[in-house]
VODO-796091 format. One record per residue (C-alpha): residue number from 1; residue in one letter; x, z, y. Coordinates in Angstrom, 2 decimals. Each point is the difference from the previous one (the first is absolute). Layout:
BEGIN
+-----+---+---------+---------+---------+
:   k : r :       u :       w :       v :
+-----+---+---------+---------+---------+
: NUM : A :       X :       Z :       Y :
...
+-----+---+---------+---------+---------+
This chain:
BEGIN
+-----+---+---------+---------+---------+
:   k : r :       u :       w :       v :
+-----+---+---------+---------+---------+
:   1 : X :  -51.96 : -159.03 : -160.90 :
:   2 : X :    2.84 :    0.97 :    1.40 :
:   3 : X :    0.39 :    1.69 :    4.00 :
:   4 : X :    1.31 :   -3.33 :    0.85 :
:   5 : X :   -2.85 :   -1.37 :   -0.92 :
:   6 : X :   -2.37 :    2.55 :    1.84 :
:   7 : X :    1.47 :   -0.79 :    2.92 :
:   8 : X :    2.54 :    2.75 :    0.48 :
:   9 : X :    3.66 :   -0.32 :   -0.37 :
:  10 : X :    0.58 :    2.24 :   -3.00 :
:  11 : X :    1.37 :    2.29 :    2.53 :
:  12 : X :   -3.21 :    1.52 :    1.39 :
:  13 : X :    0.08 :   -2.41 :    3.22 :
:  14 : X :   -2.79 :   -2.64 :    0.14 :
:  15 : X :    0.81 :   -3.39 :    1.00 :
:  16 : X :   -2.03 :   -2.16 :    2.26 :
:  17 : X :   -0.82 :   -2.80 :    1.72 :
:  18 : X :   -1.37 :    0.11 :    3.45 :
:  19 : X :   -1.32 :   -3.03 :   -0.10 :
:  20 : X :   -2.50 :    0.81 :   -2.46 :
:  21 : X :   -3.14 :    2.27 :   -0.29 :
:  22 : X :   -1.97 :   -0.50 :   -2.94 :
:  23 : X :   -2.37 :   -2.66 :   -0.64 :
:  24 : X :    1.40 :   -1.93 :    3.50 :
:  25 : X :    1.77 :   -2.66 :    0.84 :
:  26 : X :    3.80 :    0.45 :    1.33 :
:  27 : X :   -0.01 :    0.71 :    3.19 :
:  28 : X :    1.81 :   -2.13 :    2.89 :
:  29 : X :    3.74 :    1.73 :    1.13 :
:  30 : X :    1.09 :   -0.33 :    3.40 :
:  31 : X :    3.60 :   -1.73 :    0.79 :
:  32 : X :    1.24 :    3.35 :    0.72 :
:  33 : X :   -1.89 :    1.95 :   -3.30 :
:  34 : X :    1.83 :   -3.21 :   -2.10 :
:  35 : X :    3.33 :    0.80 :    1.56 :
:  36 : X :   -0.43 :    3.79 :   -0.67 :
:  37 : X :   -0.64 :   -0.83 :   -3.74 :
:  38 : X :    3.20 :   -2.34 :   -0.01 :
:  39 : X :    1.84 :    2.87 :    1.35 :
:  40 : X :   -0.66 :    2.35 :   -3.14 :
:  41 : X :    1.35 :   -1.88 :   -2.83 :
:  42 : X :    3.21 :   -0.68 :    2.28 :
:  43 : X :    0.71 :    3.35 :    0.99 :
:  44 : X :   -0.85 :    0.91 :   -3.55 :
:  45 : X :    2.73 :   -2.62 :   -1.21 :
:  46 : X :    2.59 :    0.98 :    2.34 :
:  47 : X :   -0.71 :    3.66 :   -0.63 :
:  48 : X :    0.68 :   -0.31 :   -3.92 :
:  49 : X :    3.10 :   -2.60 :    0.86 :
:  50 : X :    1.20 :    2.72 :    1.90 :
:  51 : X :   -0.40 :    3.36 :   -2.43 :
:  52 : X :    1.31 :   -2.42 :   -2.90 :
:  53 : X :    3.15 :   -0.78 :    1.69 :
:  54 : X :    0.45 :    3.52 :    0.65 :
:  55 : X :   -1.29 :    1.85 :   -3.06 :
:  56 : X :   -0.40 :   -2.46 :   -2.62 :
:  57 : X :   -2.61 :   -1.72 :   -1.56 :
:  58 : X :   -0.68 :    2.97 :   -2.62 :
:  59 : X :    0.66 :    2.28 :    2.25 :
:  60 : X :   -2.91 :   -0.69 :    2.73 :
:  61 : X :   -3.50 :    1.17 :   -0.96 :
:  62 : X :   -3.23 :   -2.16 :    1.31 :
:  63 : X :   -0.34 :    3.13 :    2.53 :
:  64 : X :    2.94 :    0.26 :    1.56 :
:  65 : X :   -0.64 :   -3.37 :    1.12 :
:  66 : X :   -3.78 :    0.29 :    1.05 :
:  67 : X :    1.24 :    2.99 :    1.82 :
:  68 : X :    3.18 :   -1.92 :    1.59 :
:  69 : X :   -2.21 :   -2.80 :    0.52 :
:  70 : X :   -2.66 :    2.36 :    1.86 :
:  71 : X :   -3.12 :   -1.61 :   -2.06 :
:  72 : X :   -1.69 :    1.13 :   -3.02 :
:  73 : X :    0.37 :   -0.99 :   -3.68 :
:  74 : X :   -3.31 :   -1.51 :   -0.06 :
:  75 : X :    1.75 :   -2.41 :    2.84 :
:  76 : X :    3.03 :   -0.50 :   -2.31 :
:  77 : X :   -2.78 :   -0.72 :   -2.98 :
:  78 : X :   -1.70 :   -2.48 :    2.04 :
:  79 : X :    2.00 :   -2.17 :    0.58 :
:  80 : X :    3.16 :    0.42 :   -2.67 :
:  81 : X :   -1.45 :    1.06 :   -3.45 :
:  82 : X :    3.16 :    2.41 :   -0.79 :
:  83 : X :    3.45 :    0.62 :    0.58 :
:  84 : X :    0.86 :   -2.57 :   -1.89 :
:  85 : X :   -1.59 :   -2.47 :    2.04 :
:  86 : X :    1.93 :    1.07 :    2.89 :
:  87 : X :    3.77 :   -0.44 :   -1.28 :
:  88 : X :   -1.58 :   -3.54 :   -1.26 :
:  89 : X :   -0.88 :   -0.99 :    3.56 :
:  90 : X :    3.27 :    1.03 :    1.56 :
:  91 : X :    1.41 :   -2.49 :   -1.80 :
:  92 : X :   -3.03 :   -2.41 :   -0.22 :
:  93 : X :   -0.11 :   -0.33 :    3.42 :
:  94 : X :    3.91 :   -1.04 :    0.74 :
:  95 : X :   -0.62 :   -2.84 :   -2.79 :
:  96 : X :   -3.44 :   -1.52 :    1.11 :
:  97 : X :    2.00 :    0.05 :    3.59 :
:  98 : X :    3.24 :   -1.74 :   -1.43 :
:  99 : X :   -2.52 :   -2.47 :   -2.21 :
: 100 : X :   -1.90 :   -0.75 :    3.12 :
: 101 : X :    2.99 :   -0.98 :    1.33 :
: 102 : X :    1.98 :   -1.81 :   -2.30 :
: 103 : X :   -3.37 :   -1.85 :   -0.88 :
: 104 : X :    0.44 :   -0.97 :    4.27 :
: 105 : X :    3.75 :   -1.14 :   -0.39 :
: 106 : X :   -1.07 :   -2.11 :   -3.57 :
: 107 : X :   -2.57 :   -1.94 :    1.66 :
: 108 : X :    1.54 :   -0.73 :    3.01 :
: 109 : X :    0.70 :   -3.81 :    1.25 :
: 110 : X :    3.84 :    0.24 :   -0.05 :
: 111 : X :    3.08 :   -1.11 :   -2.50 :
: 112 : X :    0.05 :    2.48 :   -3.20 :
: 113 : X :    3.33 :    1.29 :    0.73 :
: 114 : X :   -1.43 :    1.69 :    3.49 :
: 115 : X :   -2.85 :    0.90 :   -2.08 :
: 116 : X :    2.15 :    2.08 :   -2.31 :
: 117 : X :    2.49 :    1.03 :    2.16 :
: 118 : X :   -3.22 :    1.54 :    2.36 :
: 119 : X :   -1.61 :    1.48 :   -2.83 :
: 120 : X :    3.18 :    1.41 :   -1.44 :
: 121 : X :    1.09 :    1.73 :    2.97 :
: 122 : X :   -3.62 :    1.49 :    0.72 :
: 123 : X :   -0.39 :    1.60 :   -3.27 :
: 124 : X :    3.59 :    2.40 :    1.21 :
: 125 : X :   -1.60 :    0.30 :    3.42 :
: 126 : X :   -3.12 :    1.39 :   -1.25 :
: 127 : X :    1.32 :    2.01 :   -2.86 :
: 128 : X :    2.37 :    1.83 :    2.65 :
: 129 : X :   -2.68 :    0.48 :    2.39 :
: 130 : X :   -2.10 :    1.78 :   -2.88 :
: 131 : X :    3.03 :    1.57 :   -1.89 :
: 132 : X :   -1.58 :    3.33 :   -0.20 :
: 133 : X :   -3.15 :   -1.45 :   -1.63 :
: 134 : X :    2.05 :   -2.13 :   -2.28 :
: 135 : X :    2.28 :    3.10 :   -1.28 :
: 136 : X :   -2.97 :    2.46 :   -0.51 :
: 137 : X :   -1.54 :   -2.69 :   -2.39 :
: 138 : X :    2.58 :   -1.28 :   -1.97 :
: 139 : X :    0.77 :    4.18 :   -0.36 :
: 140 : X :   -2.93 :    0.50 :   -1.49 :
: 141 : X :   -1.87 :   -2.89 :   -1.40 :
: 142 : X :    0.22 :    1.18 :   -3.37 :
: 143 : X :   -1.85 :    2.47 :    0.90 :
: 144 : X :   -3.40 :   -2.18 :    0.52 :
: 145 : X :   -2.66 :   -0.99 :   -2.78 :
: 146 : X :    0.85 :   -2.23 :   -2.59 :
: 147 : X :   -2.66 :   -2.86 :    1.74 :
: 148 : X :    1.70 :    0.50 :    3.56 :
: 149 : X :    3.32 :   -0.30 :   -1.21 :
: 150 : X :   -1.30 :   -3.52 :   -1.52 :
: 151 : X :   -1.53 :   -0.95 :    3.40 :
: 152 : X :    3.23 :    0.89 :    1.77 :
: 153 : X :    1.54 :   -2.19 :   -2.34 :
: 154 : X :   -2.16 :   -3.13 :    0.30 :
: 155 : X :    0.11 :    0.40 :    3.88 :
: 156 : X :    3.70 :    0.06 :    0.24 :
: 157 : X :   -0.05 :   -2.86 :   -3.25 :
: 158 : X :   -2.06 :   -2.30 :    2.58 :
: 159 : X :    2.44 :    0.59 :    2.93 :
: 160 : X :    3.01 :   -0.86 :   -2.01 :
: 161 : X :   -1.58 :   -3.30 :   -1.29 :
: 162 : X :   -1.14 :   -1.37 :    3.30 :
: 163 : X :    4.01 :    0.64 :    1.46 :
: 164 : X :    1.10 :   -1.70 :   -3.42 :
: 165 : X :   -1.99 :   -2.76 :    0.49 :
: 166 : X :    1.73 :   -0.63 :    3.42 :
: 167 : X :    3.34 :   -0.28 :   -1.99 :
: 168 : X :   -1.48 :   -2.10 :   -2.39 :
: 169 : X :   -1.29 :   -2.02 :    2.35 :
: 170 : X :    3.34 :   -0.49 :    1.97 :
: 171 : X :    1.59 :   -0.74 :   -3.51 :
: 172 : X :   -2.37 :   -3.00 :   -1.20 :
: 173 : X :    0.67 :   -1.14 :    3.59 :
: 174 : X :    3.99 :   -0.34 :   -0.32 :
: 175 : X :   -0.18 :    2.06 :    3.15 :
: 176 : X :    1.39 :    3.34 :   -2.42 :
: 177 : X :    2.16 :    0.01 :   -3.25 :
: 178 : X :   -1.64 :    0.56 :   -3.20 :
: 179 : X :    3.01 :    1.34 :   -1.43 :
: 180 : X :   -1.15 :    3.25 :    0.12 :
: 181 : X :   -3.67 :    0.88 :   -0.85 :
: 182 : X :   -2.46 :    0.86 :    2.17 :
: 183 : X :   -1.24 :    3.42 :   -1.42 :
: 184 : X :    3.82 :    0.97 :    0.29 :
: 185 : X :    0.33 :   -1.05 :    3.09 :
: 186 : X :   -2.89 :    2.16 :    1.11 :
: 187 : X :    1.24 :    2.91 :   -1.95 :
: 188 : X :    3.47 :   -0.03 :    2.09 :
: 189 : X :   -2.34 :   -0.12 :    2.99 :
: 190 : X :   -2.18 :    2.71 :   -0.96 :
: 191 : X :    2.97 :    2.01 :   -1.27 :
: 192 : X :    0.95 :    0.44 :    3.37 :
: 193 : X :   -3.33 :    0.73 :    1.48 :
: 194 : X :   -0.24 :    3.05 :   -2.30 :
: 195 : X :    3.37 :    1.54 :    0.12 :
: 196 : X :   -0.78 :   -0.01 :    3.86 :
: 197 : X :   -1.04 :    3.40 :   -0.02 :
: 198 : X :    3.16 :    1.37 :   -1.42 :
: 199 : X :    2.25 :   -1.01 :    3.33 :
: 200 : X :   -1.85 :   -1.09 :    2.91 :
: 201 : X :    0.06 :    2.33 :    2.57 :
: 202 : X :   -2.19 :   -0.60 :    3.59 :
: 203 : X :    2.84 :    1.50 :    1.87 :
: 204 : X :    2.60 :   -2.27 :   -1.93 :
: 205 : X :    1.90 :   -3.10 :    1.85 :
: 206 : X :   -2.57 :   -2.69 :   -1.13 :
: 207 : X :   -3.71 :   -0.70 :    1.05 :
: 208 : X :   -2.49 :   -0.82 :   -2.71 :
: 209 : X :    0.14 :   -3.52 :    0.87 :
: 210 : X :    3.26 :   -0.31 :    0.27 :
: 211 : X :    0.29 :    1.12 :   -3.40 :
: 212 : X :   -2.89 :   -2.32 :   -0.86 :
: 213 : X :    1.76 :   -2.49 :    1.36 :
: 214 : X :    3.20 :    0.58 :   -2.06 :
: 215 : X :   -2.24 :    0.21 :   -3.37 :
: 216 : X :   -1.84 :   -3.17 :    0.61 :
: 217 : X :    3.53 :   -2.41 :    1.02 :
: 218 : X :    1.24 :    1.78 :   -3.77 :
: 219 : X :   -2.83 :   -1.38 :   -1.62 :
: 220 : X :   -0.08 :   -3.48 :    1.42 :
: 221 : X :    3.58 :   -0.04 :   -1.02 :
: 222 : X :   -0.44 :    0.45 :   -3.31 :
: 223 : X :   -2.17 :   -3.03 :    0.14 :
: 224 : X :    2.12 :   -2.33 :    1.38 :
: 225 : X :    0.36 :   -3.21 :   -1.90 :
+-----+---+---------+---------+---------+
């Protein structure tokens, strides 16, 4: 049995949960004792986003950010299971945000090519609002287990397929070209997302929409019948 196991961190701090005392049910929270707990794993988040931009994945130890993050590593324990966990959910939490979304702009009542041209101009938008998160991943993804690197994958796999289907689905109607296939037509798109981080600047002569904006008309010309 390992200190995990026993209930301590492996570190010599014991994790808990305050809901629970032995042999009893969980206990009720309070609005306010639900918003505190909330609160942890986001400062915790923001903390490691933070000292990984700055010092590298490698290079920041689990206590540097408990101790940045003013909480202690049973906290950390509780509610990510390592440091590996955390550089997953920076970058977890953009994509369930941009699937959430592009889910919205697929199911939507309205023509296919405003359906595309919405969804491909949100997926700039949100990758430029979240650059920081975006770069610290892709920096250092290689760097998580074997099975997370596989989940990553399937997550971003998923994504891909629902935009491709909204090409696909332009195509069979006549309403896009099918001269080009779809999966390369999301690959240009993509291409572009991901290369975002090597020139856009906040401080630079275009707004993130704008620059959405741009992207997206790009795309839908390379569609045109």
């Amino acid at each position: 049995m390992t200190d995990r196991d026993n209930g301590r961190t492996g570190d010599g701090d014991r994790y808990t949960d305050d809901r629970y005392t032995e042999g009893r049910e969980p206990a009720r929270e309070s609005g306010r004792a639900a918003a505190a707990r909330g609160e942890v794993p986001r400062r915790l988040l923001a903390t490691a986003t933070r000292l990984f931009a700055e010092r590298g994945y490698e290079g920041t130890s689990v206590q540097e950010i408990v101790d940045a993050a003013g909480v202690t590593k049973g906290a950390l324990y509780h509610y990510f299971g390592s440091k590996d966990d955390l550089l997953h959910e920076v970058y977890a939490r953009v994509l369930r945000l941009q699937q959430q979304r592009l889910d919205a702009f697929a199911d939507a009542d309205a023509p296919v090519e405003r359906r595309l041209r919405d969804a491909a101009a949100d997926v700039v938008v949100t990758s430029i609002e979240n650059l920081d998160d975006t770069v610290i991943f892709f920096r250092s993804m290689h760097q998580l287990s074997p099975e997370k690197q596989k989940q990553v994958r399937a997550e971003r796999r998923r994504y891909h397929e629902r935009f491709r289907a909204l090409v696909e689905e332009g195509q069979r109607a006549g309403v896009f070209t099918d001269e080009t296939p779809a999966e390369l037509v999301v690959d240009y798109h993509f291409g572009s997302v991901h290369h975002l981080s090597t020139w856009y600047r906040r401080d630079g002569r275009l707004s993130p929409q704008e620059v959405a904006d741009h992207l997206a008309a790009m795309l839908l010309r390379s569609l045109r019948p």
